[in-house]
N, C-alpha and C positions, 0 to 999 in steps of 0.2 A: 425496508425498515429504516428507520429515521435513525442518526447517534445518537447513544445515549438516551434510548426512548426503551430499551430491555423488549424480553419476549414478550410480555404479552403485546405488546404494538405492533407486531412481525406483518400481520395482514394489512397492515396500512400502507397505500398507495404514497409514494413519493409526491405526484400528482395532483394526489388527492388535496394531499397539505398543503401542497401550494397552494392551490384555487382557495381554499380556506383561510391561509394567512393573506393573501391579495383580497380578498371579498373583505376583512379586516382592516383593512386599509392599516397592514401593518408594514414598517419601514425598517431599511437596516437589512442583516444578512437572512438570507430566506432558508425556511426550516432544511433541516440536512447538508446544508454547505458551511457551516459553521465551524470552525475548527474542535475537533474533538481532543480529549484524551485518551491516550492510549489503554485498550483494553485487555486485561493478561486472561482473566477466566477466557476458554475457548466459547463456553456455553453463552456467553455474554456478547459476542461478538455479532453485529450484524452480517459478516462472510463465513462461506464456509469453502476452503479451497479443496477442489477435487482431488488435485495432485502436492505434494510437500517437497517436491523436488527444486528443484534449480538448476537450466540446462544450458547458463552460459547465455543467459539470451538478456541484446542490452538496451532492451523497448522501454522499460522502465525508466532509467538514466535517461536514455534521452528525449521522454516526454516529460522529465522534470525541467531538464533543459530547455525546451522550448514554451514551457509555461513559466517558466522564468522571464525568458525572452519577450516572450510574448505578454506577460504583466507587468514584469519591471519589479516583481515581489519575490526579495531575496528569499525568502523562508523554501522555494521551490531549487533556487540554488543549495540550498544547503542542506534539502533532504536529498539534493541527484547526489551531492558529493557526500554524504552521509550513506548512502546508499553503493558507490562506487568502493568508499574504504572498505566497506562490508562483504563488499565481490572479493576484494583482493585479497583479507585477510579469510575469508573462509574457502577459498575455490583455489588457492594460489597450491601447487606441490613442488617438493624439494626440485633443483636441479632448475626447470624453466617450462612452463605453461600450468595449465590453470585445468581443473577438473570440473565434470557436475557435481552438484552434493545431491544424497540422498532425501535431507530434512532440513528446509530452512527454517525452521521450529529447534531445533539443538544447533549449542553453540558449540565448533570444533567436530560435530558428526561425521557421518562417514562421506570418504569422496567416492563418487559412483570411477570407474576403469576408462573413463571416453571424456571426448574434450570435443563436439560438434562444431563443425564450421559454420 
């Protein structure tokens, strides 16, 4: 589903729009890559995550960073480091190392008892 295109558009091919907007001989950013708005309703959202957890894993950060690199467009810089504060202030536990959380959905929620290598 496209951003920002709501449910009823769900069954529309990503694909499909393209070949549509290209046969259009439309120019500029192509449908779905567009930068969106943040969406809060859950029901609204184009994703739906299987799991709500967070297991310490740092794939996210550093494919921000190398689509930084790799475009030269800060805005990827500053979602990995936007996203790095966000490891550390919700995964960090007293004393020294960092927990999974339960719910990346609550702010301050609970820390799962393990810390995966």
């Amino acid at each position: 589903m496209l951003a920002g295109s709501g449910p009823a558009a769900s069954s529309r091919l990503w694909a499909t729009e393209l070949a549509q907007w290209e046969q259009n001989g439309r120019h500029g950013d192509p449908p779905g890559v567009r930068p969106a708005e943040p969406v809060d309703d859950p029901d609204m959202r184009e994703y739906k995550p299987m799991r709500r957890g967070y297991l310490l894993r740092p794939e996210t950060v550093e494919s921000f960073y190398l689509l930084w690199r790799t475009t030269g467009d800060i805005v990827w810089r500053e979602r990995g480091w936007a996203v790095f504060e966000a490891m550390l202030k919700e995964t960090r536990v007293e004393g020294s190392g960092f927990a999974s959380i339960d719910d990346v959905y609550i702010v301050g929620g609970r820390k799962l008892d393990q810390m995966p290598r």
